[in-house]
PABA-258652 format. One record per atom (N, C-alpha, C): z negated, x negated, y negated; atom name; chain; residue number from 1; residue in three letters. Coordinates in steps of 0.02 Angstrom, whole numbers, always signed. Layout:
N
Z  X  Y  CA  A  NUM  ala .
...
% end
This chain:
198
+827  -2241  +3623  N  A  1  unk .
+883  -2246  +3670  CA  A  1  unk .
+933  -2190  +3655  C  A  1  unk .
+974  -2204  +3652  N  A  2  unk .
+1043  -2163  +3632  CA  A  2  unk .
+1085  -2178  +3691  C  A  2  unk .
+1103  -2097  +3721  N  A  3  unk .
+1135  -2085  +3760  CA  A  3  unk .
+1195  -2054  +3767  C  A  3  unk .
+1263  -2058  +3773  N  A  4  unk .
+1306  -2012  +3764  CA  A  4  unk .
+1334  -1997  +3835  C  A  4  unk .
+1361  -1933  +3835  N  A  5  unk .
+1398  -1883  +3893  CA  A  5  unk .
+1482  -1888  +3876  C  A  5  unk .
+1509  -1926  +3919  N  A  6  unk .
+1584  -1916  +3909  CA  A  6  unk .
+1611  -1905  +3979  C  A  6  unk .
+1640  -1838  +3975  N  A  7  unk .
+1671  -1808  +4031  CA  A  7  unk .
+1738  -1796  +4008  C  A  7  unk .
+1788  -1769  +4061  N  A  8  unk .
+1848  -1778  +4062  CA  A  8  unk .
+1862  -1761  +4131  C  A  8  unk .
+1916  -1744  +4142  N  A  9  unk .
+1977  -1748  +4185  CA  A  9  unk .
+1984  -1819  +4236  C  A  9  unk .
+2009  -1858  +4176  N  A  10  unk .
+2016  -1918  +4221  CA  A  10  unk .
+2072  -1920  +4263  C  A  10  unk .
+2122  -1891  +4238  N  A  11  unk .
+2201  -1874  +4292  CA  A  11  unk .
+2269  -1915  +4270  C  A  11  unk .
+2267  -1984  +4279  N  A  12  unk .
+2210  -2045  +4310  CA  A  12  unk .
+2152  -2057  +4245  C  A  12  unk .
+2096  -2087  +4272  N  A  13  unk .
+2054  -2128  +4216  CA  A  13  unk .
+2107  -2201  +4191  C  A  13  unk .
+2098  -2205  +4137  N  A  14  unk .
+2150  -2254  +4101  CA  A  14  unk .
+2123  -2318  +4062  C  A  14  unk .
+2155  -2346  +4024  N  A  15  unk .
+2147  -2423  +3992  CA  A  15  unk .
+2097  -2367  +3931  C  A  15  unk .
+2129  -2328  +3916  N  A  16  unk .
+2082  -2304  +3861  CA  A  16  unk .
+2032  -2274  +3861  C  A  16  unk .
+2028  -2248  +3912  N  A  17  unk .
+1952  -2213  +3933  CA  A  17  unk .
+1923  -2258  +3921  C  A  17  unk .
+1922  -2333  +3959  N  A  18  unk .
+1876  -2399  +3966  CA  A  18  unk .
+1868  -2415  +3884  C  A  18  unk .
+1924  -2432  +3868  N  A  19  unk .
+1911  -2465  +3792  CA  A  19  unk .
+1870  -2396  +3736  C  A  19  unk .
+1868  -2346  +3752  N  A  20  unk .
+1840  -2308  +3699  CA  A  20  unk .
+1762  -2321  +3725  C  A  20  unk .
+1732  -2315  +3796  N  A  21  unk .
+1672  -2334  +3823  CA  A  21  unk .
+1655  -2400  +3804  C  A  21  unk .
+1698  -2449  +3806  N  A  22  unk .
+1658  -2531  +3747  CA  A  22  unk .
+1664  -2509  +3697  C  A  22  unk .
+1694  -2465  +3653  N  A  23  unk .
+1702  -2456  +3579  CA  A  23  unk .
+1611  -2438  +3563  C  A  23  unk .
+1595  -2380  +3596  N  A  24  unk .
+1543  -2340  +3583  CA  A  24  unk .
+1489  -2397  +3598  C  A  24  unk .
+1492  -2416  +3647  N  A  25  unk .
+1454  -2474  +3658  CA  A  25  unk .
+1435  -2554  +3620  C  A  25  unk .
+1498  -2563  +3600  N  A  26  unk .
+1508  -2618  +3561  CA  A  26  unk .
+1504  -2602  +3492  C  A  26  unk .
+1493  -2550  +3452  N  A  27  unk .
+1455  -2546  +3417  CA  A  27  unk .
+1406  -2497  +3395  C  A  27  unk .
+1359  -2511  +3447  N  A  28  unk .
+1301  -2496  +3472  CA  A  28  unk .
+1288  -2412  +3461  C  A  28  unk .
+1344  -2376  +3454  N  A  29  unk .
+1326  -2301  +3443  CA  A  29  unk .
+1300  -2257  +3504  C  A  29  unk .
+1303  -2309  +3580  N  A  30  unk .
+1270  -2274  +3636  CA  A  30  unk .
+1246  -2328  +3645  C  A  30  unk .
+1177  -2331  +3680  N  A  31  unk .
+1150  -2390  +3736  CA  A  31  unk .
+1170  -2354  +3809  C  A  31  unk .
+1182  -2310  +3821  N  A  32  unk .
+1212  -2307  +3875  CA  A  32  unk .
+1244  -2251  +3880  C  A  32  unk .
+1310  -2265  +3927  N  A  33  unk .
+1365  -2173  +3934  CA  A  33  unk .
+1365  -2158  +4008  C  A  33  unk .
+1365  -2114  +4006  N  A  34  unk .
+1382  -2066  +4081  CA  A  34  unk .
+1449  -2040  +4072  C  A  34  unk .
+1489  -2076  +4115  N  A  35  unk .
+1561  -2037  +4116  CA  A  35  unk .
+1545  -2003  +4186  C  A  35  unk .
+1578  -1942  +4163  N  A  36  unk .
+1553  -1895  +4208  CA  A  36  unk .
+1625  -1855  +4228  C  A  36  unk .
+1666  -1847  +4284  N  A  37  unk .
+1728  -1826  +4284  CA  A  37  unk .
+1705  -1752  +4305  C  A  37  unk .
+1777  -1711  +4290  N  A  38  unk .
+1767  -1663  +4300  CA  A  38  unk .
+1791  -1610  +4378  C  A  38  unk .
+1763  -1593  +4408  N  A  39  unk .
+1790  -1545  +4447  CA  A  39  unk .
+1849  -1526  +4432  C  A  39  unk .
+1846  -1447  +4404  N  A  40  unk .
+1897  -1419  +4372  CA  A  40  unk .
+1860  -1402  +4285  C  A  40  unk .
+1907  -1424  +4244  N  A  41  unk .
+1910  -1414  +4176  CA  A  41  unk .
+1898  -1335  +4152  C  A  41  unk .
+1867  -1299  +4135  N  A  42  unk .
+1905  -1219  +4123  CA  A  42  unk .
+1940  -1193  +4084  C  A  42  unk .
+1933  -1233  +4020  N  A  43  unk .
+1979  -1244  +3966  CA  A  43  unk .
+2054  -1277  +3979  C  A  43  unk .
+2066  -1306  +4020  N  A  44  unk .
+2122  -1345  +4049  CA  A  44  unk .
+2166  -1300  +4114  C  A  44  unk .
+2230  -1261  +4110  N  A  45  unk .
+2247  -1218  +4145  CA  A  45  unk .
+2300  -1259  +4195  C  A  45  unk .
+2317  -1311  +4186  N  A  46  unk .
+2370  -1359  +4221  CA  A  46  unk .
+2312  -1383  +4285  C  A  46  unk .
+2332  -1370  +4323  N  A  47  unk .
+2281  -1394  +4396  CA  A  47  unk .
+2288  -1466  +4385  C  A  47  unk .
+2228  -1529  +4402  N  A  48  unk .
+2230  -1584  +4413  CA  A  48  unk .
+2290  -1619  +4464  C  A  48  unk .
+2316  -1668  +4455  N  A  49  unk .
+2362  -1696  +4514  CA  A  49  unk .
+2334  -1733  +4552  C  A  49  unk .
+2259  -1743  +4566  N  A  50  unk .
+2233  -1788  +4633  CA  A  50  unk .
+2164  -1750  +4636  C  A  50  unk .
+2153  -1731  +4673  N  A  51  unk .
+2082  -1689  +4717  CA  A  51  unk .
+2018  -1746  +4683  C  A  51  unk .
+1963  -1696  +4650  N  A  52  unk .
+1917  -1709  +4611  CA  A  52  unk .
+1863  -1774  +4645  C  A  52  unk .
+1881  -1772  +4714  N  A  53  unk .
+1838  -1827  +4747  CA  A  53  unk .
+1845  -1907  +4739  C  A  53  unk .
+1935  -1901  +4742  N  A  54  unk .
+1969  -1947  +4749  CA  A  54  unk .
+1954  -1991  +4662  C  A  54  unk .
+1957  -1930  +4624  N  A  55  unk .
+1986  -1940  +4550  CA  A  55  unk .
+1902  -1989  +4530  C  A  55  unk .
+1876  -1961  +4566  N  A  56  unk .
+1783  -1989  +4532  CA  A  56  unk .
+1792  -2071  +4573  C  A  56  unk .
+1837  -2081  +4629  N  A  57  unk .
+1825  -2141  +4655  CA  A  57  unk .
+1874  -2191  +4600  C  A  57  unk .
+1942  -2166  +4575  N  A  58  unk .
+1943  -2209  +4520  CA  A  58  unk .
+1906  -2217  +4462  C  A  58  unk .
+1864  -2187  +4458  N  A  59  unk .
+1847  -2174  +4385  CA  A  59  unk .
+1769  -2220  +4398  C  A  59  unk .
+1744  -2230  +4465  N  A  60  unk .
+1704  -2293  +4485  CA  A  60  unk .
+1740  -2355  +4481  C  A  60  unk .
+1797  -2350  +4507  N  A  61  unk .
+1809  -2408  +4520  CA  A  61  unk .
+1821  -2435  +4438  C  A  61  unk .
+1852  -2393  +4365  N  A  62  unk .
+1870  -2413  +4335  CA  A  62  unk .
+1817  -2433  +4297  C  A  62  unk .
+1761  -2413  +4285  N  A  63  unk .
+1713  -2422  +4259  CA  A  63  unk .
+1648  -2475  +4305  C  A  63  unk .
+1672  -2521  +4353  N  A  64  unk .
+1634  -2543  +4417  CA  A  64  unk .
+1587  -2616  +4367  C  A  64  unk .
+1523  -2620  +4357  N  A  65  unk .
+1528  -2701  +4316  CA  A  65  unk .
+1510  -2707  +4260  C  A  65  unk .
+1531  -2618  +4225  N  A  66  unk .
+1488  -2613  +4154  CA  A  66  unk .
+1426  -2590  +4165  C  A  66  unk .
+1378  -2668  +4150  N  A  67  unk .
+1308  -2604  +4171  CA  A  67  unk .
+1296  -2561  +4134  C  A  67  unk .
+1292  -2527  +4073  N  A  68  unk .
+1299  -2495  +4047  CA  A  68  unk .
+1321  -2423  +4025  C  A  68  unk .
+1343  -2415  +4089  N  A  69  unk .
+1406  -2363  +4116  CA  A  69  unk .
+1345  -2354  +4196  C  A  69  unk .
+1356  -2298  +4189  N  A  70  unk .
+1339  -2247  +4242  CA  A  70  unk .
+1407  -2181  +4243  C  A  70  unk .
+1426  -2206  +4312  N  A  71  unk .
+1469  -2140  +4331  CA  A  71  unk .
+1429  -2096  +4366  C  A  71  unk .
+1452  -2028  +4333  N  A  72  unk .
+1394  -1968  +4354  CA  A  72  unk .
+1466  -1922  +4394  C  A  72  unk .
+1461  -1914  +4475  N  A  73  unk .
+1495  -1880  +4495  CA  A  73  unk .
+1472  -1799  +4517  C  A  73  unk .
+1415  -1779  +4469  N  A  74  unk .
+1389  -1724  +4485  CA  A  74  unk .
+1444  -1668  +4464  C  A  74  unk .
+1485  -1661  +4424  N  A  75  unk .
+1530  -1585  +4422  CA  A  75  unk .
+1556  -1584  +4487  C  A  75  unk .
+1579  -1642  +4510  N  A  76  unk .
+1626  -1655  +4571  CA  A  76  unk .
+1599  -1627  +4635  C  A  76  unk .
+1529  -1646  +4642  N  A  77  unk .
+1487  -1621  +4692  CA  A  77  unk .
+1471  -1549  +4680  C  A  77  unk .
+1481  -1537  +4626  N  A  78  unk .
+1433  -1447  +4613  CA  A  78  unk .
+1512  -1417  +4612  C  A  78  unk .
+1496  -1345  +4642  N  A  79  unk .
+1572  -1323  +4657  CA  A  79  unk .
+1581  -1265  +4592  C  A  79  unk .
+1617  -1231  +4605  N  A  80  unk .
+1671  -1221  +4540  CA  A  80  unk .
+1684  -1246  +4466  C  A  80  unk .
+1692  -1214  +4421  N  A  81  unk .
+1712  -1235  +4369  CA  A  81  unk .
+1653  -1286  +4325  C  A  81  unk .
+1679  -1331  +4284  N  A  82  unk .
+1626  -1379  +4261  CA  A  82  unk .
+1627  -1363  +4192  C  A  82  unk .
+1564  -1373  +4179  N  A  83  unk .
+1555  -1340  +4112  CA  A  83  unk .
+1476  -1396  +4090  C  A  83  unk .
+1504  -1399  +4024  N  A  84  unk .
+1471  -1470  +3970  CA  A  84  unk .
+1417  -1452  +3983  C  A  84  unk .
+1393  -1372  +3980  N  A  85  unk .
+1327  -1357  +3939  CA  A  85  unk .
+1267  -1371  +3983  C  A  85  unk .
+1283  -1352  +4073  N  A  86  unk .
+1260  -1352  +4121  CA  A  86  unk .
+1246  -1433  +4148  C  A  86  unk .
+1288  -1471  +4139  N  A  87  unk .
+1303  -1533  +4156  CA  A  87  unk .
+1248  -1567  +4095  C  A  87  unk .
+1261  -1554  +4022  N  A  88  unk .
+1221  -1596  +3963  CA  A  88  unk .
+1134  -1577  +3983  C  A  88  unk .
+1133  -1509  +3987  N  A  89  unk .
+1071  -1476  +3987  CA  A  89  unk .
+1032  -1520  +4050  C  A  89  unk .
+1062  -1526  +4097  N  A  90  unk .
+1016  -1573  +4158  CA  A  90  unk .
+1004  -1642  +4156  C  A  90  unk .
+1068  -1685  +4095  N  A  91  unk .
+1045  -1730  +4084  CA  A  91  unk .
+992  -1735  +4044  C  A  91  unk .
+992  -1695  +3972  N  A  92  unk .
+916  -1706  +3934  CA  A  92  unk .
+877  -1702  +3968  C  A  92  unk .
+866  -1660  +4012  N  A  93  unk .
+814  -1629  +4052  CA  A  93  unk .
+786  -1692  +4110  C  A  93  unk .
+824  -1734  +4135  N  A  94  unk .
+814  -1805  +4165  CA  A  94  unk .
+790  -1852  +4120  C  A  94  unk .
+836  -1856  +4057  N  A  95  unk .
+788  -1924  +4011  CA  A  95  unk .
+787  -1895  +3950  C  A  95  unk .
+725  -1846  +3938  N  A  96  unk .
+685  -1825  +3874  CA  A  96  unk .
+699  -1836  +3805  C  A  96  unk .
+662  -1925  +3825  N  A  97  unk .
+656  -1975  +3767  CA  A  97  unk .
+720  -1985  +3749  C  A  97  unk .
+787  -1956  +3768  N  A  98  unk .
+845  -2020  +3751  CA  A  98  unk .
+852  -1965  +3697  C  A  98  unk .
+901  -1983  +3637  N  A  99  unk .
+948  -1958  +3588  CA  A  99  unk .
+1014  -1963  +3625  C  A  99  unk .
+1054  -1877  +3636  N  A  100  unk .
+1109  -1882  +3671  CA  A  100  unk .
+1162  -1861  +3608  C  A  100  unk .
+1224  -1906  +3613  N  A  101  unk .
+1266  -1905  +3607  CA  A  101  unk .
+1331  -1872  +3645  C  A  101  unk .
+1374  -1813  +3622  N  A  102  unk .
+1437  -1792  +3676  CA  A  102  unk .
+1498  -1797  +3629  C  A  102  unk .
+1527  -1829  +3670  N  A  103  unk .
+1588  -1869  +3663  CA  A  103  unk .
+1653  -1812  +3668  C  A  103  unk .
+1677  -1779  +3619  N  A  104  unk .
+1735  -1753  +3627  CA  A  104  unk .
+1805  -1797  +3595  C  A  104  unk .
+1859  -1767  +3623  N  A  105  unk .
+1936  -1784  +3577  CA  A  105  unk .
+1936  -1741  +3538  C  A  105  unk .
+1978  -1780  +3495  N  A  106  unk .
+1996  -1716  +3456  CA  A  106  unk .
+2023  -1652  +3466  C  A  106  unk .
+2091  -1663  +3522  N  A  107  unk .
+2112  -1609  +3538  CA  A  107  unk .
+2039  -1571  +3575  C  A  107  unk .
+2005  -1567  +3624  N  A  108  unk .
+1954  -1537  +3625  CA  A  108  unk .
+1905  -1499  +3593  C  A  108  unk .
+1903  -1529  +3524  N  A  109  unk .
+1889  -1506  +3478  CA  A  109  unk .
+1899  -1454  +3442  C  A  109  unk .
+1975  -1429  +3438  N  A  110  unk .
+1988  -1395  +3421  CA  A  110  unk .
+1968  -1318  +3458  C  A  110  unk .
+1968  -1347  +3540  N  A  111  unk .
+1923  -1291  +3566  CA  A  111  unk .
+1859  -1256  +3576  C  A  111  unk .
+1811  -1292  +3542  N  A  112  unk .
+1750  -1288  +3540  CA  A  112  unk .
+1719  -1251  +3540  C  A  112  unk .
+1725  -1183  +3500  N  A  113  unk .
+1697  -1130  +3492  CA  A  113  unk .
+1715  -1081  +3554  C  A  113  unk .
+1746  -1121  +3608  N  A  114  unk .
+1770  -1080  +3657  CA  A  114  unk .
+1748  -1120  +3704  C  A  114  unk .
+1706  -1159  +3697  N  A  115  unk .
+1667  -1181  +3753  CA  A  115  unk .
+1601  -1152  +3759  C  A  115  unk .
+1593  -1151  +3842  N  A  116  unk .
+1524  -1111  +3856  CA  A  116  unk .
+1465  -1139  +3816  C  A  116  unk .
+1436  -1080  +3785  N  A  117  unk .
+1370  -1095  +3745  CA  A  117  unk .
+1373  -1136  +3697  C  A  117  unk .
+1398  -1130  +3643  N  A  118  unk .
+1445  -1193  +3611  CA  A  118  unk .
+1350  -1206  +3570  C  A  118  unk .
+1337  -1168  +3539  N  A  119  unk .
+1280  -1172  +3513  CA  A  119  unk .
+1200  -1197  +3538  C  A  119  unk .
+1199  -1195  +3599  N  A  120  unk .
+1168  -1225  +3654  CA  A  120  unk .
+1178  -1318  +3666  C  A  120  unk .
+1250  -1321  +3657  N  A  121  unk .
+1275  -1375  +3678  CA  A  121  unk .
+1250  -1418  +3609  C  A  121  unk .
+1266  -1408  +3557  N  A  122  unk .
+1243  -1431  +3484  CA  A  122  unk .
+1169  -1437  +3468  C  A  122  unk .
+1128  -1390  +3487  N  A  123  unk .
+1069  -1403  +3490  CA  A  123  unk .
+1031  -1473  +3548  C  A  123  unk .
+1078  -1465  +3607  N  A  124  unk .
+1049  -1532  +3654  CA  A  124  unk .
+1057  -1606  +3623  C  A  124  unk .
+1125  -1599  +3609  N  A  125  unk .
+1163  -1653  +3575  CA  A  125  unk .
+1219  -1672  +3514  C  A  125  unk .
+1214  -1720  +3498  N  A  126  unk .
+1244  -1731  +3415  CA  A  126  unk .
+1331  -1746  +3435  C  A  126  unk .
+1381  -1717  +3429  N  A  127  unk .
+1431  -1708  +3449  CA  A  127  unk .
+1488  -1783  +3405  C  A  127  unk .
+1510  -1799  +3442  N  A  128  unk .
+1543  -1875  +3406  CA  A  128  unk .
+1636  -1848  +3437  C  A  128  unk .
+1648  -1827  +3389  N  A  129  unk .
+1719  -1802  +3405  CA  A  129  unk .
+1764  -1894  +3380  C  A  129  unk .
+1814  -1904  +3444  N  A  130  unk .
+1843  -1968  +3447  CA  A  130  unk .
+1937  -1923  +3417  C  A  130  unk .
+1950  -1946  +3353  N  A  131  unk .
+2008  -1927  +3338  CA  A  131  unk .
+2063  -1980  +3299  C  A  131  unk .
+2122  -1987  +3301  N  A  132  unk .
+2160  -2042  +3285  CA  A  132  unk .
+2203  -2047  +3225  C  A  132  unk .
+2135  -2063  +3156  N  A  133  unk .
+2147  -2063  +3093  CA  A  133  unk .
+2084  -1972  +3073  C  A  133  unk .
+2083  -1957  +2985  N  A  134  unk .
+2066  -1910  +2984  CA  A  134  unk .
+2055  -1860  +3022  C  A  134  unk .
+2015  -1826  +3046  N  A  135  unk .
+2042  -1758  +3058  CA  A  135  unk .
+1971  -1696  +3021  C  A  135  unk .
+2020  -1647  +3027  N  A  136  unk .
+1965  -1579  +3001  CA  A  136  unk .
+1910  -1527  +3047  C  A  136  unk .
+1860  -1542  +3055  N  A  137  unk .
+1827  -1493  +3090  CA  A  137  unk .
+1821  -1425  +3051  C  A  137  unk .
+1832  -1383  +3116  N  A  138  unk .
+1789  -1314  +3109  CA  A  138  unk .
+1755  -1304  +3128  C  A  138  unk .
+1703  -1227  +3107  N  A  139  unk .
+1636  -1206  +3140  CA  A  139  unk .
+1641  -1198  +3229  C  A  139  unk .
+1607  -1220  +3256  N  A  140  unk .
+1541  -1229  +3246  CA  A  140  unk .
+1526  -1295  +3253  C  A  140  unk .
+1594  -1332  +3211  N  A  141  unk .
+1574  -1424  +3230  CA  A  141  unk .
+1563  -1456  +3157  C  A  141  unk .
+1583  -1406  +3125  N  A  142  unk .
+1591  -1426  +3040  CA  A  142  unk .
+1532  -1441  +3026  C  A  142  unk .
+1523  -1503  +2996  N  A  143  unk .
+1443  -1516  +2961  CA  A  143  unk .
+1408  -1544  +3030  C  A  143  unk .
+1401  -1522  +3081  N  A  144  unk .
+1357  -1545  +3150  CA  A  144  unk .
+1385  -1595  +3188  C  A  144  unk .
+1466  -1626  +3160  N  A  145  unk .
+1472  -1681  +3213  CA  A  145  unk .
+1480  -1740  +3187  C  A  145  unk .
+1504  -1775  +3215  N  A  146  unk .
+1506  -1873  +3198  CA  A  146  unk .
+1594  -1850  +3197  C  A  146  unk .
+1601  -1928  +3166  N  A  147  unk .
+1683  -1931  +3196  CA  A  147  unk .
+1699  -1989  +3207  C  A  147  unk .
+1726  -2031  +3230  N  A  148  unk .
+1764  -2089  +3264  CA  A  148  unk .
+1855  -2070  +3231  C  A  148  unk .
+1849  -2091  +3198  N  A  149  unk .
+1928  -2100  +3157  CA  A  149  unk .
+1972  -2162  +3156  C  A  149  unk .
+1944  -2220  +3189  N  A  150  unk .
+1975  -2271  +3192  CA  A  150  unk .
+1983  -2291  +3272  C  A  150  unk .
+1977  -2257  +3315  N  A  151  unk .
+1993  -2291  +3376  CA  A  151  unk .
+2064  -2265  +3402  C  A  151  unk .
+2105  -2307  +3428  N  A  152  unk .
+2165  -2302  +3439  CA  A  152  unk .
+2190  -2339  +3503  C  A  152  unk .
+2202  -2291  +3547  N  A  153  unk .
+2253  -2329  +3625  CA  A  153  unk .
+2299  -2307  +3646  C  A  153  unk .
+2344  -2366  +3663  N  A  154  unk .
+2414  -2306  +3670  CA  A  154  unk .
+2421  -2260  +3746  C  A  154  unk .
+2385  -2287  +3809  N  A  155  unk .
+2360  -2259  +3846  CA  A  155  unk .
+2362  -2194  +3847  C  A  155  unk .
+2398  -2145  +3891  N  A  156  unk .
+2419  -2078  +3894  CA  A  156  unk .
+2412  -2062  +3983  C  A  156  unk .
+2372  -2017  +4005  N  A  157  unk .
+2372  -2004  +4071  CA  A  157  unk .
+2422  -1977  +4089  C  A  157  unk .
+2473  -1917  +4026  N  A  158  unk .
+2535  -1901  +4074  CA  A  158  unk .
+2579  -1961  +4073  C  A  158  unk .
+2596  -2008  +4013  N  A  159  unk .
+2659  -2053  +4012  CA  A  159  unk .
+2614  -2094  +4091  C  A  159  unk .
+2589  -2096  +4102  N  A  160  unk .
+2547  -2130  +4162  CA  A  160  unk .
+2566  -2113  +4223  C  A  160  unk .
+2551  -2044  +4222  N  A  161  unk .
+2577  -2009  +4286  CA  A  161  unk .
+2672  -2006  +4292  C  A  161  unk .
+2686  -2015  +4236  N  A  162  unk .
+2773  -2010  +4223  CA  A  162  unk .
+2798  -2079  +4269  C  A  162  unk .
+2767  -2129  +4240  N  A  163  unk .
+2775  -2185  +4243  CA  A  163  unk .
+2790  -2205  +4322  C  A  163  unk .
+2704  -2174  +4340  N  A  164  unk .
+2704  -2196  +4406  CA  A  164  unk .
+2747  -2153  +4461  C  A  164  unk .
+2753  -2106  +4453  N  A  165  unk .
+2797  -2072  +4485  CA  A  165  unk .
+2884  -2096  +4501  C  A  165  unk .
+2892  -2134  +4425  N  A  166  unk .
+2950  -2162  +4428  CA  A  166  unk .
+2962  -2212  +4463  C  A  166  unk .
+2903  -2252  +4489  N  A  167  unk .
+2909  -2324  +4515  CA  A  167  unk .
+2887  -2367  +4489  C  A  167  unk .
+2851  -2344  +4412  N  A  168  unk .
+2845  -2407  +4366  CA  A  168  unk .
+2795  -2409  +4353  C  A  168  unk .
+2756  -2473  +4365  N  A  169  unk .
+2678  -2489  +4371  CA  A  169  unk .
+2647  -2494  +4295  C  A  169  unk .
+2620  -2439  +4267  N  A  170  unk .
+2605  -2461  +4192  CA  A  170  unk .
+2558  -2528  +4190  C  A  170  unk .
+2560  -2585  +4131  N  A  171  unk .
+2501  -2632  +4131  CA  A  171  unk .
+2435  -2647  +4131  C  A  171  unk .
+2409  -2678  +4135  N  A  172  unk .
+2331  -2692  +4164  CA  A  172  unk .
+2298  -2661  +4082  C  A  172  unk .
+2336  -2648  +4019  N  A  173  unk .
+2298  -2618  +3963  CA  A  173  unk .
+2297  -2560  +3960  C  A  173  unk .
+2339  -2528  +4003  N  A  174  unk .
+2359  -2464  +4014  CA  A  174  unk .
+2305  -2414  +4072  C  A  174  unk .
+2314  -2445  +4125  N  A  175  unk .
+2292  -2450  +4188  CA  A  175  unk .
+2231  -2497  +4229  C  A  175  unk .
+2177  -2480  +4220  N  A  176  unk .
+2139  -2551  +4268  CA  A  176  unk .
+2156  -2558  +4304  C  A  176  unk .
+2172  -2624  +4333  N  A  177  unk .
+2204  -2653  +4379  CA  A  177  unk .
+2178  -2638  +4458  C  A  177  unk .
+2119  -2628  +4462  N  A  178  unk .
+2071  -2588  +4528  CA  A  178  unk .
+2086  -2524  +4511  C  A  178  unk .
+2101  -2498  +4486  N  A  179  unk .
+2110  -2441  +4479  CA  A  179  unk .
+2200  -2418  +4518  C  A  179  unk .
+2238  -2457  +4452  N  A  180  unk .
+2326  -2449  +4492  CA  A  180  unk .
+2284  -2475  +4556  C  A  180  unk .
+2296  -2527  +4599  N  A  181  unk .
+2273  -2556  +4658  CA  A  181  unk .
+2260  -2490  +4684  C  A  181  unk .
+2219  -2450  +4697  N  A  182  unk .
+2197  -2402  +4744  CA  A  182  unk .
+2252  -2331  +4740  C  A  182  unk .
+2284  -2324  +4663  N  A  183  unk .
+2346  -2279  +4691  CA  A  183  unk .
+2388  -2285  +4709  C  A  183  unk .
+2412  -2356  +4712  N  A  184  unk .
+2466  -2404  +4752  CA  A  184  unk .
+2440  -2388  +4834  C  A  184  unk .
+2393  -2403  +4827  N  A  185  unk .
+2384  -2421  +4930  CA  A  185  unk .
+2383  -2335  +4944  C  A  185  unk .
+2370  -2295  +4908  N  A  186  unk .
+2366  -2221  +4921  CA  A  186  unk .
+2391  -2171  +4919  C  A  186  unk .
+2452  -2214  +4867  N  A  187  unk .
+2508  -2171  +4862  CA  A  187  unk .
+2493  -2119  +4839  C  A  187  unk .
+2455  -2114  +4774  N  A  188  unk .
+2420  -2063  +4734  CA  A  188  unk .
+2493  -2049  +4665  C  A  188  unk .
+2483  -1994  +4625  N  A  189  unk .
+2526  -1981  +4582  CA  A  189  unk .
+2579  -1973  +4592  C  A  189  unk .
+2602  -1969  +4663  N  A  190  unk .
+2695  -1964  +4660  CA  A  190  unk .
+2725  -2043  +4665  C  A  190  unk .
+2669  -2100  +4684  N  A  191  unk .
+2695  -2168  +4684  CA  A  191  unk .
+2735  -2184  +4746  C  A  191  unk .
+2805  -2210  +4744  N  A  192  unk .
+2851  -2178  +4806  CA  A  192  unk .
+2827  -2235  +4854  C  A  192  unk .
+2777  -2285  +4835  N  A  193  unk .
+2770  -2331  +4893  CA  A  193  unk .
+2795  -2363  +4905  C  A  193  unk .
+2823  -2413  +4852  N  A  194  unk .
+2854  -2470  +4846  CA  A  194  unk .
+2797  -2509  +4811  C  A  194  unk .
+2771  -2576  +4816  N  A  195  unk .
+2718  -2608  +4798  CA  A  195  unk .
+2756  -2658  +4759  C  A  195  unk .
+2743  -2674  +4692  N  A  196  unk .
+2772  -2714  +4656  CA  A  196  unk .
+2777  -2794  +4686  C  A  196  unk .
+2866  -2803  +4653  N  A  197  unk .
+2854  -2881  +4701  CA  A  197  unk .
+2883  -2872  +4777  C  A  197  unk .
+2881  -2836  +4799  N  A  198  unk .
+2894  -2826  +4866  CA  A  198  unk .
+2983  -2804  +4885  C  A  198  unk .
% end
C-alpha cells in the first residue's frame, strides 16, 4: 500500500489540486492520499485569506466522492504553526505497513532544506516533487526524490482569488463547482455577492 501526504494551504483548494490527486491516483503512484490543509504554513509569510476551519470545509467538499481521498483536517485542529514532519511522523506511525509518499511543488522545493527536520522527513517518506516540465533538485532532495514533470493545470489560487474578487466566477476546471457554490453563498474571497445569472 502506497500512501502519499499532500498538504497545502488550500487558499482556495482548486481544479488542480483535484486533477493532480487523480493524476497520482490514476496512475497508480498512491493507493491512497491524505490531503491534509494547513493551519498556518511557516514557510509562507502572506497570512491565508479565509480562516483555516472554513478553508478544510472546502477542501472536503472538493475532494467529497473520491474514495480514495481522505481529508485529514488535523493541522487545522492542532494549534499553531503546521509543520510536515509532525503531521508525516503520526501518519507512519498510524499505518506502519503503508509506503509513504510526500507530495511537494516545485516551488516548495526549492525550500526544503528549510523545512523542519528536513532529514527526518526523508527518512519517513520518499519525496515526489510535482514540477511543470524539467526541473533541478538540490540537497537534501538531490538523488532522494521522485519527480512528476509532466503534470500541468492552469489553475492558480491567486488568479482565483483575483478573479473572484472581481465578480468573475472562474470555471468548473478551474474551481469545483461545490466548492465555488459554498464561496458564493458565503461570500468568501472578496466575492461582492452577486450570484451568477442573477
Amino acid at each position: 500500500m502506497i500512501r502519499a501526504l499532500y498538504g497545502g494551504s488550500f487558499d482556495p483548494v482548486h481544479g488542480g489540486h483535484v486533477a493532480l490527486v487523480r493524476t497520482l491516483l490514476d496512475r497508480n503512484l498512491a493507493d491512497r492520499v491524505h490531503v491534509v490543509p494547513a493551519r498556518q504554513s511557516p514557510l509562507k509569510h502572506d497570512p491565508t485569506r479565509v480562516a483555516a476551519v472554513r478553508r478544510g470545509q472546502l477542501v472536503e467538499l472538493a475532494f467529497a466522492g473520491m474514495a480514495a481521498v481522505e481529508v485529514d483536517l488535523r493541522e487545522i485542529d492542532r494549534s499553531g504553526l503546521s509543520y510536515s514532519v509532525d503531521t508525516l511522523g503520526e501518519l507512519v506511525a498510524e499505518h506502519p505497513d503503508a509506503d509513504w509518499l510526500l507530495v511537494v511543488g516545485a516551488d516548495a522545493a526549492v525550500d526544503f532544506a528549510r523545512w523542519r527536520e528536513p532529514d527526518r522527513l526523508l527518512d519517513l517518506a520518499r519525496p515526489l516533487v510535482v514540477a511543470r516540465g524539467p526541473v533541478s533538485l538540490t540537497p537534501p532532495l538531490s538523488g532522494r526524490a521522485d519527480v512528476l514533470d509532466d503534470f500541468d493545470h492552469p489553475a492558480s489560487a491567486t488568479a482565483i482569488r483575483r478573479d473572484l474578487a472581481a465578480g468573475t466566477l472562474p470555471g468548473p476546471d478551474l474551481l469545483p463547482p461545490a466548492v465555488a457554490a459554498e464561496i458564493l453563498e458565503a461570500g468568501l474571497y472578496d466575492w461582492p455577492g452577486i450570484r451568477p445569472g442573477s
